[in-house]
C-alpha positions, 0 to 999 in steps of 0.5 A: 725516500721513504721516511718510517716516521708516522708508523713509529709515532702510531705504534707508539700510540703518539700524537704528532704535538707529542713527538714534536714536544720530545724530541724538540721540534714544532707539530707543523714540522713532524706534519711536514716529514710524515707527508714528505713535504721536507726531509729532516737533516741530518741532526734532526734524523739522529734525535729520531733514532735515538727517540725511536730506539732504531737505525738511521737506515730503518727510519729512512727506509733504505732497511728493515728492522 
């Protein structure tokens, strides 16, 4: 899976420490999402695409925006 959430934190200009403080999650975690080394759960992918303003299918890949 394809997991779109370094290229949303870069075009905002956001650091992975930034994103994790606003959406309530440690950097370690973001960290972890962007290499693939865990997938976010469901609750986790919603507070993503309320932050990010975009569709759970375009913050997992599965659509373009």
């Amino acid at each position: 899976m394809e997991i779109r959430i370094k290229e949303l934190r870069e075009e905002r200009g956001l650091s992975q420490a930034q994103l994790a403080a606003a959406v309530g999650l440690s950097q370690n975690t973001i960290s972890q999402y962007e290499t693939g080394i865990l997938e976010p759960k469901n609750k986790t992918i919603k507070k993503l695409c309320e932050y990010f303003g975009v569709t759970a299918g375009y913050l997992l890949g599965f659509e373009e925006y």
